[in-house]
C-alpha positions in Angstrom: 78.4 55.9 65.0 76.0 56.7 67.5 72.3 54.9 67.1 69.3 55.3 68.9 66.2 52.3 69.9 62.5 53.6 69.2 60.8 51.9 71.7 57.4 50.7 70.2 54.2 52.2 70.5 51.9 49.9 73.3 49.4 47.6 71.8 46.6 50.0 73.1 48.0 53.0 71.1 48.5 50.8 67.7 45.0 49.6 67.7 43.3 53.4 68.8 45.8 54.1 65.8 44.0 51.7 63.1 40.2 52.9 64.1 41.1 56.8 64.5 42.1 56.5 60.6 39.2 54.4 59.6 37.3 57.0 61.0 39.1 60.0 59.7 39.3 58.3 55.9 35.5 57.7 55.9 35.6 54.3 56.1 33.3 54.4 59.7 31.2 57.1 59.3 29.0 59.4 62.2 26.6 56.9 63.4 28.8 53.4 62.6 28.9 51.1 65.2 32.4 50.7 66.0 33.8 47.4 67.9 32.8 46.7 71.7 35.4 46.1 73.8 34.8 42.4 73.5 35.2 42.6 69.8 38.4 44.3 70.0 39.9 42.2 72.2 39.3 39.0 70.3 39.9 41.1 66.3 43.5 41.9 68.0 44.2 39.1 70.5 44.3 41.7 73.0 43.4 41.5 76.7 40.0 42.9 78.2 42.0 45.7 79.9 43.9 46.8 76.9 41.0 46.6 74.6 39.1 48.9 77.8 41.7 51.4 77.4 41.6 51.8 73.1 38.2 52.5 73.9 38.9 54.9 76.6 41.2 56.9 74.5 38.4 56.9 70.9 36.1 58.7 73.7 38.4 61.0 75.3 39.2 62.4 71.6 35.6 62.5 70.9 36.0 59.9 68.0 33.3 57.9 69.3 30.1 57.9 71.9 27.0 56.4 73.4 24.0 56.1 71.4 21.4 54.9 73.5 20.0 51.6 72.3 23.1 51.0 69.3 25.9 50.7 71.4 29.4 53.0 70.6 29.1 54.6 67.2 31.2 57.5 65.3 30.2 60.6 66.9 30.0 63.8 64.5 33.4 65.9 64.1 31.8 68.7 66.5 28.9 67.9 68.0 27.2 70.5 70.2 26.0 70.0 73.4 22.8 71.9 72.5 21.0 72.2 69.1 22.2 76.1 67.2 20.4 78.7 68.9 19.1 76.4 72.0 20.8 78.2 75.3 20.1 78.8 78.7 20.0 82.5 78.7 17.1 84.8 77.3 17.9 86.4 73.7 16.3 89.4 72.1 13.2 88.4 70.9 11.5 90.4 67.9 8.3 92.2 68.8 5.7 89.6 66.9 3.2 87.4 68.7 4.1 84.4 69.7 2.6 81.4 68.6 1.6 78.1 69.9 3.6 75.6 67.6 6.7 78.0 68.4 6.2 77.4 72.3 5.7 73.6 71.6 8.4 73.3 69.0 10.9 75.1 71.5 9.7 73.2 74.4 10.7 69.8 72.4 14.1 70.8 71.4 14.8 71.3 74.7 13.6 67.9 75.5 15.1 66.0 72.7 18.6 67.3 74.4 18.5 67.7 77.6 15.1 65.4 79.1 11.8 65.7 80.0 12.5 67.0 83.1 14.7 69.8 81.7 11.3 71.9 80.6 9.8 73.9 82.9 8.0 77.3 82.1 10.8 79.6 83.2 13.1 77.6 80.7 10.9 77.6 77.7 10.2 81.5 78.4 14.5 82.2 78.6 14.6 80.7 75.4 11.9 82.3 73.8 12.7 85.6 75.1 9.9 86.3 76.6 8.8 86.9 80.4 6.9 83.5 81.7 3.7 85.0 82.1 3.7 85.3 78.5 3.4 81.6 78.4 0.3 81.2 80.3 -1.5 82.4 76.9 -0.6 79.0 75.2 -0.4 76.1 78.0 -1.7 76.4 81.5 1.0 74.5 82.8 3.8 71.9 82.6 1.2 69.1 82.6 -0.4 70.9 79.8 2.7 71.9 78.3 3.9 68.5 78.0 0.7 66.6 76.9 0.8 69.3 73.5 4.5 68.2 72.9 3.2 64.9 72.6 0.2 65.3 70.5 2.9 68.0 68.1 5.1 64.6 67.6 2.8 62.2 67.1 1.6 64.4 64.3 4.8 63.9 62.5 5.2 60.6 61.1 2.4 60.3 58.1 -0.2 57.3 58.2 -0.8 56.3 54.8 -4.8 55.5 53.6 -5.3 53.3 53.1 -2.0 51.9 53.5 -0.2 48.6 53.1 -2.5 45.3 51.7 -2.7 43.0 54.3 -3.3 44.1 58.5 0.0 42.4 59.5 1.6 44.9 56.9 -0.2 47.8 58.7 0.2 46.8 62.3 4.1 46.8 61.3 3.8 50.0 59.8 2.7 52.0 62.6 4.5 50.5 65.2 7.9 51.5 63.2 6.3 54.7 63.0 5.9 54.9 66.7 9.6 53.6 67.6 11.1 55.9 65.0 8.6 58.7 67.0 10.6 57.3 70.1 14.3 57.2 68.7 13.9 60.8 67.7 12.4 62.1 70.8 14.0 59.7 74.1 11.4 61.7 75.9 8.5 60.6 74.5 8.0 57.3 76.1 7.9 58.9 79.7 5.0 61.4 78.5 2.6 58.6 77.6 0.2 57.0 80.4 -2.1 54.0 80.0 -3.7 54.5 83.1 -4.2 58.4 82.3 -4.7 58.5 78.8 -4.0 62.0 76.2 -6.9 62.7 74.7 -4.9 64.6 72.0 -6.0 64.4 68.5 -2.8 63.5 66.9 -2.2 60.3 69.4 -5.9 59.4 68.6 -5.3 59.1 65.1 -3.0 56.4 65.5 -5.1 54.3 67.8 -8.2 54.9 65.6 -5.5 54.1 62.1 -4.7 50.6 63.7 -8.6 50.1 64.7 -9.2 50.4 61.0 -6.1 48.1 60.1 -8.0 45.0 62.1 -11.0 45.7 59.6 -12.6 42.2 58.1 -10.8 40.4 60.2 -14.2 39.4 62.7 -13.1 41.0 65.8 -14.6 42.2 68.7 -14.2 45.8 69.2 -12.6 44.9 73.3 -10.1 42.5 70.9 -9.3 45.5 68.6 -8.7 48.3 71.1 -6.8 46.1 73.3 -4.4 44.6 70.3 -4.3 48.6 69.4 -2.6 49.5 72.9 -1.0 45.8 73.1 1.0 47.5 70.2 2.1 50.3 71.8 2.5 49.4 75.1 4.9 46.9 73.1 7.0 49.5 71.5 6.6 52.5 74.6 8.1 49.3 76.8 10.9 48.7 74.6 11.5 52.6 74.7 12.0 53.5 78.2 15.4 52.3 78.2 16.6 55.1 76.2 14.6 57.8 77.8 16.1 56.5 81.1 19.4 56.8 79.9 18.9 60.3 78.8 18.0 61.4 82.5 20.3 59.4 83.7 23.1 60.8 81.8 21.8 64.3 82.7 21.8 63.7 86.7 25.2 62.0 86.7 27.2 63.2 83.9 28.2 59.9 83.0 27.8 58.8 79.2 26.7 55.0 79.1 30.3 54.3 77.0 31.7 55.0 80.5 29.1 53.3 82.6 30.0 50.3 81.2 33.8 50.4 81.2 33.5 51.2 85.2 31.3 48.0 85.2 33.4 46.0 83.1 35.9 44.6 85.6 32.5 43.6 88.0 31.1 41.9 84.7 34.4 40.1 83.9 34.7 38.4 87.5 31.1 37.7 87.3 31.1 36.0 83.2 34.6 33.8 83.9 33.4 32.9 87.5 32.0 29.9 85.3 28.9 30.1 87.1 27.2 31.6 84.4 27.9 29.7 80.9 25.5 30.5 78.7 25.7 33.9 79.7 29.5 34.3 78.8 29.1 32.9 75.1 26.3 35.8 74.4 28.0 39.2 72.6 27.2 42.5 74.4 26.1 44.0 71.3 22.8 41.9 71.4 22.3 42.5 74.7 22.3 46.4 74.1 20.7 46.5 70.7 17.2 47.9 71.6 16.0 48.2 67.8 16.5 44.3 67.5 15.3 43.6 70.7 12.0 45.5 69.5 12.1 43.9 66.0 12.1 40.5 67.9 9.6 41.6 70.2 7.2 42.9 67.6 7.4 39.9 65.4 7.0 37.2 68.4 3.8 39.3 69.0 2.4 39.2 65.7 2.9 35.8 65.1 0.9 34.9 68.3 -1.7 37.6 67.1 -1.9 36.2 63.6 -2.5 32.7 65.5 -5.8 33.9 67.2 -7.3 35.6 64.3 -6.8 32.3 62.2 -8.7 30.8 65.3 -11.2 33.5 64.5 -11.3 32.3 61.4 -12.5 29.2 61.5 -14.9 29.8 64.7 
């Protein structure tokens, strides 16, 4: 009687295998951080290079992806390049006036996919169906253009009156209100300029909100303003890593996911080399989790803040 050997999926294939159906059954859902390469490779005694390849194969079935400052998450089922009716050709525009918030709110989609450098006025006008001269009515120019998409966000988030007791409370509040601004829109933190400030109404309103939060507290005026764009420098700094990312992945076509698996023999050499101990025992996760980095950072800050206006105190 005739029989016939199954030869055995590789390790690689079983383990792509167990996370494709966690992902499919629900258990990981869009957005779920799914295990680094590391992880994997220690959950299923695997090597580095196997565990490099299960993660090679989640991304090339667009199971899984980048997101800029969480590490590789579940990506949606079918998630376009380019929000529903952003494209790069003019469409039929109705005969109505346009308006200024439709310019600026176009203008920011485009940004929030593609980059800040992605909007120019020929661009906005394709998508608005309109000839570029049309624009001039609303901005003057890019400059212009831009410094209006960044008063339009900062207009989003609400600032409670008078809000949370207590100005450590407050000073939290709006600097989570900032780097959620930041997370939506990776663009943002390249628009801002401490040297060249916006005089924008919206991005006023926040300095002149946290001004208000250091109320009673004895300070100078030069102490307040500075702790005020202390704060947001903080959280702006912080930010540029994903707004990098985003142009980056635009210029070179290269996800960060990938980046890092191209880097990952180079880091390997360079973490088992022994020259680098300490180094080797930290997780990659922490080193790429930018909304715990800026938790850490902000809380370090206030803690030295809350030192000097103790100090203050007792002057």
């Amino acid at each position: 009687m005739p029989s016939s050997t199954q030869r055995p999926d590789p390790p690689y294939r079983r383990i792509v295998a167990e996370i494709r159906a966690q992902i499919l059954s629900g258990d990981l859902r869009p957005g779920d951080r799914v295990p680094s390469i590391r992880q994997i490779a220690q959950r299923w005694g695997v090597a580095i290079a196997t565990a490099t390849k299960v993660m090679a194969a989640l991304r090339d079935d667009e199971l899984v992806e980048a997101k800029v400052g969480s590490g590789t998450v579940v990506s949606a089922r079918t998630r376009p390049k380019q929000p529903a009716g952003l494209t790069t050709s003019p469409r039929p525009r109705p005969k109505q006036a346009l308006n200024r918030k439709e310019v600026l709110r176009t203008a920011i989609a485009i940004a929030d996919v593609e980059g800040l450098d992605a909007v120019s006025m020929r661009r906005l006008a394709a998508e608005l169906g309109v000839g570029p001269m049309s624009l001039y009515r609303h901005v003057a120019n890019k400059d212009e253009l831009v410094t209006q998409m960044t008063d339009e966000v900062f207009g989003e988030p609400e600032l409670p009156v008078p809000g949370p007791e207590g100005w450590r409370a407050k000073l939290e509040l709006i600097s989570r209100r900032q780097w959620e601004l930041c997370r939506r829109h990776l663009w943002l933190p390249r628009a801002v300029s401490f040297t060249r400030p916006l005089l924008v109404p919206n991005m006023m309103a926040h300095t002149e909100w946290t001004l208000r939060a250091l109320d009673g507290l004895g300070l100078p005026m030069t102490t307040r303003i500075r702790e005020a764009l202390t704060l947001h420098a903080l959280v702006i700094t912080v930010a540029l890593p994903m707004a990098d990312e985003t142009e980056a992945e635009q210029e070179t076509g290269v996800p960060l996911d990938q980046w890092w698996l191209e880097q990952r023999q180079r880091a390997d050499e360079l973490l088992g080399s022994g020259r680098f101990p300490l180094l080797a025992t930290i997780d990659e996760e922490t080193v790429s989790d930018l909304d715990g980095l800026f938790e850490y950072s902000l809380a370090r800050h206030l803690d030295g803040f809350a030192v000097m206006v103790e100090d203050q105190a007792r002057a």
